[in-house]
Backbone as CSV, one residue per row, in Angstrom:
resi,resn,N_x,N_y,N_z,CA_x,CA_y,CA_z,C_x,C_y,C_z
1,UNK,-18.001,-10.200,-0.062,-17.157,-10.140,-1.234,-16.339,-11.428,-1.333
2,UNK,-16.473,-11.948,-2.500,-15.629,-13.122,-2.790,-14.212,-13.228,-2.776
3,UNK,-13.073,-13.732,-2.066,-11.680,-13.584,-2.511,-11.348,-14.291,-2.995
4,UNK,-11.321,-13.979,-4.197,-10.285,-14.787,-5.539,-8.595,-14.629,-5.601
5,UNK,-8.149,-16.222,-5.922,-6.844,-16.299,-5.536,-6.395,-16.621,-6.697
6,UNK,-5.313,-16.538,-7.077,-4.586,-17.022,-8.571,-4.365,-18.404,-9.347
7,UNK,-4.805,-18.771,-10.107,-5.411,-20.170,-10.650,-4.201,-20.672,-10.066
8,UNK,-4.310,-22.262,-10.175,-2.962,-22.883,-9.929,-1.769,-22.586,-10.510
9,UNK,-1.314,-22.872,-11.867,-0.423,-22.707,-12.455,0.188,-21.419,-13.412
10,UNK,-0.208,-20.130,-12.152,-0.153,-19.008,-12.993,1.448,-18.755,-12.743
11,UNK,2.185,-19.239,-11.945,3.661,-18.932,-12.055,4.189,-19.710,-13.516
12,UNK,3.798,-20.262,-13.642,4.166,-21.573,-14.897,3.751,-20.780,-16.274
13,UNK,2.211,-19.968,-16.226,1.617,-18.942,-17.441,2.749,-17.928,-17.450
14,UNK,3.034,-17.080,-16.091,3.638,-15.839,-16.097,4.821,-16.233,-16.736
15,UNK,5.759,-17.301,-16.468,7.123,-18.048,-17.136,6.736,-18.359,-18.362
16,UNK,6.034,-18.799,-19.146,5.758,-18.824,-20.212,5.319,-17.713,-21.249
17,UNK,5.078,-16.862,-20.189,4.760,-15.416,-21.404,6.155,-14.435,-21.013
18,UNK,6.782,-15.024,-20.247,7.816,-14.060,-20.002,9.167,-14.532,-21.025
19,UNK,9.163,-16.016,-21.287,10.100,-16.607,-22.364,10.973,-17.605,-20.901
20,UNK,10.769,-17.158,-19.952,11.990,-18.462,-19.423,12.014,-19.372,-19.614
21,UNK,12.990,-20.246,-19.784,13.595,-21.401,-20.189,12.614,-22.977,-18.899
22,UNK,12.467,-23.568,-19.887,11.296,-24.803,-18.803,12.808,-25.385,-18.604
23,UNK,13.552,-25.342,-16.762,14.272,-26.194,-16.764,13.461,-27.124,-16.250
24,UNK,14.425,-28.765,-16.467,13.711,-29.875,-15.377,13.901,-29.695,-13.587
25,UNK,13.395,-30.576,-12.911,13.601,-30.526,-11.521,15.056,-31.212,-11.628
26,UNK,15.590,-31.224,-12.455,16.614,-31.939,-12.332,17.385,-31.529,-11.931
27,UNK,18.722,-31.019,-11.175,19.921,-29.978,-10.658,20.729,-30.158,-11.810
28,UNK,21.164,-29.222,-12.398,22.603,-29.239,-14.000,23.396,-29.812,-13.110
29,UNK,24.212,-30.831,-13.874,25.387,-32.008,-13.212,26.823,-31.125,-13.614
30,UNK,27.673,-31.148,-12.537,29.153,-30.635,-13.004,29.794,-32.055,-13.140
31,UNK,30.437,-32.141,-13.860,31.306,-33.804,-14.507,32.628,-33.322,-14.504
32,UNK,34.158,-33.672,-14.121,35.020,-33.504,-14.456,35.819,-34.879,-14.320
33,UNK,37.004,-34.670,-15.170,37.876,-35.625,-14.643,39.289,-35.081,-15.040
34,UNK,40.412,-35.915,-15.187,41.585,-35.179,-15.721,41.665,-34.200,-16.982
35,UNK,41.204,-34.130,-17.908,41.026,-33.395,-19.506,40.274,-32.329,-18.922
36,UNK,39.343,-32.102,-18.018,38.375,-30.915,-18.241,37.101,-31.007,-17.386
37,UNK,36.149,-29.991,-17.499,35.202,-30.199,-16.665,34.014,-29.951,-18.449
38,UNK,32.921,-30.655,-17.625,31.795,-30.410,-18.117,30.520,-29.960,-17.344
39,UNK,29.509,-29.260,-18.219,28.338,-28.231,-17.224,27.106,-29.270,-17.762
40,UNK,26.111,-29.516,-17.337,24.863,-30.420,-18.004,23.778,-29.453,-17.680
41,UNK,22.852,-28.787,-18.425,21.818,-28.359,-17.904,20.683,-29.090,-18.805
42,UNK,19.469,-29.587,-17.960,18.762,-30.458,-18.352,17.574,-29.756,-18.819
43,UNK,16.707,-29.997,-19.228,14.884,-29.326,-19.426,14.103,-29.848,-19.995
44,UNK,12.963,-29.398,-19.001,11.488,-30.343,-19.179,11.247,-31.218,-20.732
45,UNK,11.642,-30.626,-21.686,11.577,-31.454,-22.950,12.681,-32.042,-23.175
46,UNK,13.193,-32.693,-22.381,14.470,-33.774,-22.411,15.659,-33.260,-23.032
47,UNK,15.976,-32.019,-23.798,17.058,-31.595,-23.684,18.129,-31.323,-23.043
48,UNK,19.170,-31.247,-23.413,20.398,-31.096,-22.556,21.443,-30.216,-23.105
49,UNK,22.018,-29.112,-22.629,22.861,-28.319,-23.007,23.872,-28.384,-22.191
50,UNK,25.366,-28.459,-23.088,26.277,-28.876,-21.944,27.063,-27.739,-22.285
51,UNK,28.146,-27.318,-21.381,29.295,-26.130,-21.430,30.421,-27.127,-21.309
52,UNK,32.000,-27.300,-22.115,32.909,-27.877,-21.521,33.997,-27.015,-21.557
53,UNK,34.889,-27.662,-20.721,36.405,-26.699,-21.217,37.670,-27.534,-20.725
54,UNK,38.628,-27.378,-21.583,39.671,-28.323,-20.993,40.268,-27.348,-20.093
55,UNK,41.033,-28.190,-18.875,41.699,-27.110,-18.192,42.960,-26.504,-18.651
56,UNK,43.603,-27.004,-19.053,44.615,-26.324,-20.239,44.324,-24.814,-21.225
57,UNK,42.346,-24.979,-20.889,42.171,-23.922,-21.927,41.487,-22.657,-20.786
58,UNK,41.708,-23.204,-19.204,41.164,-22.173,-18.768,42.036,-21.069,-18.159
59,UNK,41.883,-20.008,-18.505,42.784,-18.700,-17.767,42.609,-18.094,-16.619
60,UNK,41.370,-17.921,-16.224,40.703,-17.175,-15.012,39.798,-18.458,-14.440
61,UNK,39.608,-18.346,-12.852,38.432,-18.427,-12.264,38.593,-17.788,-10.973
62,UNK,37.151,-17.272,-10.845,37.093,-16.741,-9.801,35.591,-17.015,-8.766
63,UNK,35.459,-17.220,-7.223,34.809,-17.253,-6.488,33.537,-15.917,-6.188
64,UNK,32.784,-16.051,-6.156,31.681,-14.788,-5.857,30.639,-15.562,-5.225
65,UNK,29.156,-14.438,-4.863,28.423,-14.848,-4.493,27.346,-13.941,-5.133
66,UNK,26.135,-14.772,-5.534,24.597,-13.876,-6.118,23.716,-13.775,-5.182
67,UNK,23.239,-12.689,-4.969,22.322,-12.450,-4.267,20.909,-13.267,-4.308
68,UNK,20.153,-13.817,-4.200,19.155,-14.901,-4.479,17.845,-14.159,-3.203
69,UNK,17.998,-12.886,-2.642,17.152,-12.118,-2.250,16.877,-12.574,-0.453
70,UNK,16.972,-13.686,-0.248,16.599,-14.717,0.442,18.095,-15.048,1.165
71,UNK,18.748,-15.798,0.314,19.605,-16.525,0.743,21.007,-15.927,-0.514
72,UNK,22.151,-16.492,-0.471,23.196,-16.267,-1.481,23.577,-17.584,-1.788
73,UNK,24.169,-17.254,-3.374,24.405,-18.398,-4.063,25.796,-18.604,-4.427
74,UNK,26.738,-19.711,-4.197,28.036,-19.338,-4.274,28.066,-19.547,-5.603
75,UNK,29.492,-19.106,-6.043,29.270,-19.334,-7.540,31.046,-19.565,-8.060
76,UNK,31.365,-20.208,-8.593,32.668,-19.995,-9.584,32.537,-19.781,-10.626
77,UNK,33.292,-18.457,-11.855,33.315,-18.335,-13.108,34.416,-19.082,-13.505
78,UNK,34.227,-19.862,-14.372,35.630,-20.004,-15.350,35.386,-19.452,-16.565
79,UNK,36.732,-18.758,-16.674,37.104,-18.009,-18.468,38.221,-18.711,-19.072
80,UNK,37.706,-19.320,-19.926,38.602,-19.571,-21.021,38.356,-18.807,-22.234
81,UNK,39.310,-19.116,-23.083,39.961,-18.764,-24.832,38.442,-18.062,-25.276
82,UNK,37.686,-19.268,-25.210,36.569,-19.324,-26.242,34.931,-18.580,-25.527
83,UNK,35.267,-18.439,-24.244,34.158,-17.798,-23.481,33.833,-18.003,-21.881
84,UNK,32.913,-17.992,-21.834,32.917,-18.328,-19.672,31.435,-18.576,-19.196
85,UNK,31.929,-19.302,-18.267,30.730,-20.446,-17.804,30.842,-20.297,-16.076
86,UNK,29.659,-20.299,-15.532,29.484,-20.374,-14.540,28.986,-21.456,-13.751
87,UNK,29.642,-22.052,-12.190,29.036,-23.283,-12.086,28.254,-22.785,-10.442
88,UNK,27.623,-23.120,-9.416,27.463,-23.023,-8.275,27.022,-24.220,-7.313
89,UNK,26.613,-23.990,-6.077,27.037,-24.722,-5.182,25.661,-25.502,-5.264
90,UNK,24.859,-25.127,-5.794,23.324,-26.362,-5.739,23.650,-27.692,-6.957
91,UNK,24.742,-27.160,-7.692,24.908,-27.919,-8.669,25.425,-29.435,-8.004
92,UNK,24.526,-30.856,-8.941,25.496,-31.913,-8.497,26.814,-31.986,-8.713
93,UNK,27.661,-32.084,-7.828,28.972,-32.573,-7.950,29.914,-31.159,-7.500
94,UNK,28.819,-30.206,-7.211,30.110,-28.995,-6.509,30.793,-29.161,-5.603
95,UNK,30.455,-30.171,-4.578,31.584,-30.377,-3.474,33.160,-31.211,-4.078
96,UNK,32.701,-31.940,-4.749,33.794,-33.024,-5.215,34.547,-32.325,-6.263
97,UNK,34.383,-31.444,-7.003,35.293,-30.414,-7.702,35.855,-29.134,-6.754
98,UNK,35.006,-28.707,-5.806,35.941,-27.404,-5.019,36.943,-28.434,-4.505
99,UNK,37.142,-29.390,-3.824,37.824,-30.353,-3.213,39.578,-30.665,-4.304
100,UNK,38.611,-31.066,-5.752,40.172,-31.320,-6.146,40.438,-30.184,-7.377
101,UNK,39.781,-29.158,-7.218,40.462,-27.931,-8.022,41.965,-27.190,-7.669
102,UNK,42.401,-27.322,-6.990,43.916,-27.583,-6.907,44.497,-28.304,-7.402
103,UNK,43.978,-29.454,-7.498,44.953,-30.666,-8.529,44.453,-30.363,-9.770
104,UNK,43.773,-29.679,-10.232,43.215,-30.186,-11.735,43.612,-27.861,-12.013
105,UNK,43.720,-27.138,-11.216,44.624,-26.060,-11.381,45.572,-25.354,-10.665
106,UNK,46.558,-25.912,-11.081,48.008,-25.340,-10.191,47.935,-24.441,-9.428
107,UNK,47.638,-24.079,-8.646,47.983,-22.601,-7.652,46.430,-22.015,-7.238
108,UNK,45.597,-22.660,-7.131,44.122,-22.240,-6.624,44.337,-22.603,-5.252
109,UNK,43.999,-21.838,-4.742,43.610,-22.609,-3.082,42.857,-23.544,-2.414
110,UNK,42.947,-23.828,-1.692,42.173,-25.126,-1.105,40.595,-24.300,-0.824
111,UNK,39.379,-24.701,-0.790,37.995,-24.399,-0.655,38.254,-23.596,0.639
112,UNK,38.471,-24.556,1.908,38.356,-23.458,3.368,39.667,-22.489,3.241
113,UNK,40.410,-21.938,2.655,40.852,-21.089,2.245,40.545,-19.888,1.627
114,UNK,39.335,-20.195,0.939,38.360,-19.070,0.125,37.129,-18.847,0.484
115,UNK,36.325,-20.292,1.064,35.517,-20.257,1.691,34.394,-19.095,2.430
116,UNK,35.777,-18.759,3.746,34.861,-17.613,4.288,35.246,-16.229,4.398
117,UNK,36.350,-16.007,3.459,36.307,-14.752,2.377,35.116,-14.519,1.756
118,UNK,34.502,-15.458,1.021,33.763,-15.141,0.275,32.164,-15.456,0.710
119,UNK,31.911,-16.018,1.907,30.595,-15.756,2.964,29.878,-14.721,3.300
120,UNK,31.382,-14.545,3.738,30.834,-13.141,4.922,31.774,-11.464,3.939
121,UNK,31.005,-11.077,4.090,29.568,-10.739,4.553,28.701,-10.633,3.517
122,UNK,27.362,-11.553,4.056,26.430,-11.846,3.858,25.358,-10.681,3.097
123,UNK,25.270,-11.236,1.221,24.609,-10.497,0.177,25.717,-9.482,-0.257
124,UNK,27.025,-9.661,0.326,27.672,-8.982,-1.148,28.762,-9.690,-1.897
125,UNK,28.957,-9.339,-3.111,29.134,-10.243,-4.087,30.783,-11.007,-3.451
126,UNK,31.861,-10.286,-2.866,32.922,-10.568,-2.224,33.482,-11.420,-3.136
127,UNK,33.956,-10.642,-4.689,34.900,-11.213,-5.885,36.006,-11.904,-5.264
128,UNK,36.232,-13.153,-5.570,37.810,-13.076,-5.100,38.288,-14.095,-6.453
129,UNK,39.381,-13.699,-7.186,40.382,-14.432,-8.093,40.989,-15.264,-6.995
130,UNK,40.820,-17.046,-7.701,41.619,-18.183,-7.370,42.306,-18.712,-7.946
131,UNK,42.580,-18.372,-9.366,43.333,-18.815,-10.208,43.365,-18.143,-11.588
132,UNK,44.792,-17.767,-11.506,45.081,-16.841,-13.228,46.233,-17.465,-13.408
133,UNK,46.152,-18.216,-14.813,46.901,-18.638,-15.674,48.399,-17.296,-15.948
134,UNK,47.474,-16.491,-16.095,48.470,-15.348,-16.695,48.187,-14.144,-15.958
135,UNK,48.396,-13.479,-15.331,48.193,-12.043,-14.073,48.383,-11.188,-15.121
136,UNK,46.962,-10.662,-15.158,46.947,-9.361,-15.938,46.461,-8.190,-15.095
137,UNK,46.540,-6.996,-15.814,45.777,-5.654,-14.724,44.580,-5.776,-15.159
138,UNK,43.324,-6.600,-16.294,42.282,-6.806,-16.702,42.273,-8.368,-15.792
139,UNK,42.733,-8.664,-14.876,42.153,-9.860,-14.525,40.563,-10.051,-13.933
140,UNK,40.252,-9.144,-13.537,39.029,-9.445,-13.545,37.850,-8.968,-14.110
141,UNK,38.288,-8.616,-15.466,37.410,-7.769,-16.217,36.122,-8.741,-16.329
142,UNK,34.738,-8.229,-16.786,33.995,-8.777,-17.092,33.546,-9.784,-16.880
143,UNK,33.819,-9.951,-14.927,32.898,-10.905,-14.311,31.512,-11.061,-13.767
144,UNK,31.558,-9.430,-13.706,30.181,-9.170,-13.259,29.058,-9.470,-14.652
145,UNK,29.499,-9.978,-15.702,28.460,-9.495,-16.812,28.328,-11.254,-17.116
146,UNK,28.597,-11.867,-16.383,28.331,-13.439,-16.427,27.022,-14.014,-16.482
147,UNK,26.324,-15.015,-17.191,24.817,-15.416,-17.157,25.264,-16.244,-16.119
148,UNK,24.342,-16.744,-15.736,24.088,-17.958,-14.702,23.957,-18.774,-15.215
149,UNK,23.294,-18.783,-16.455,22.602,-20.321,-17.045,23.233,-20.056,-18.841
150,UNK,23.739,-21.081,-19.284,24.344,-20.886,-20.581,23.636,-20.638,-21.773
151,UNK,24.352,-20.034,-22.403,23.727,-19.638,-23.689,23.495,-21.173,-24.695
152,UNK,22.423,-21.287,-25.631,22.255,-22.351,-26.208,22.862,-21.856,-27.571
């Protein structure tokens, strides 16, 4: 009996009949500087979709982790005014923003401060709020319902 194996590029067919998005090999770039941060997500047809927000306009962020089945993915939400964006740790430039997110939001903690709160233990989500503009009893409403990848 012959064993037949799956053409080459049937993960690439199955993604294509399923609708996912062709990103590039490229990693989405996090950009910030004093005014704000920006999100870059790149894809195979040279597009680019960016998320920004000034920090002035952000109210919430908070630290978590996604399960990735395998391994976990760290993640920060920020919520502002107008909606919420998620950034994580494969992204370029996540070390150099956990580093000066204290300076760029008053009263967040330093990274090894949150760090391994939010590690261990290993595959669960371990929410933790690092920064609220305004302390509400809804502060952490509607983090769990976050995309990973932005809406176009």
């Amino acid at each position: 009996m012959e064993t037949r194996f799956p053409p080459r590029n049937w993960l690439r067919q199955l993604a294509e009949r399923l609708g996912i998005p062709k990103y590039s090999k490229r990693n989405p770039a996090i950009q910030y500087d004093d005014s704000g941060l920006t999100v870059s997500w790149y894809y195979r047809d040279g597009s680019t979709v960016t998320t920004s927000a000034k920090w002035s306009e952000i109210s919430r962020a908070a630290v978590y982790k996604r399960d990735c089945y395998t391994v976990d993915l760290i993640c920060i939400g920020f919520f502002a005014s107008d909606g919420s964006f998620e950034i994580h740790e494969q992204m370029s430039g996540w070390q150099g923003l956990v580093e000066q997110l204290p300076r760029y939001l008053p009263g967040t903690p330093v990274w090894e401060q949150w760090w391994l709160e939010v590690v261990h233990p290993a595959f669960a989500p371990n929410w933790t709020l690092i920064f609220a503009r305004e302390q509400t009893k809804d502060a952490d409403a509607g983090l769990q319902r976050m995309p990973i990848t932005p809406s176009s």
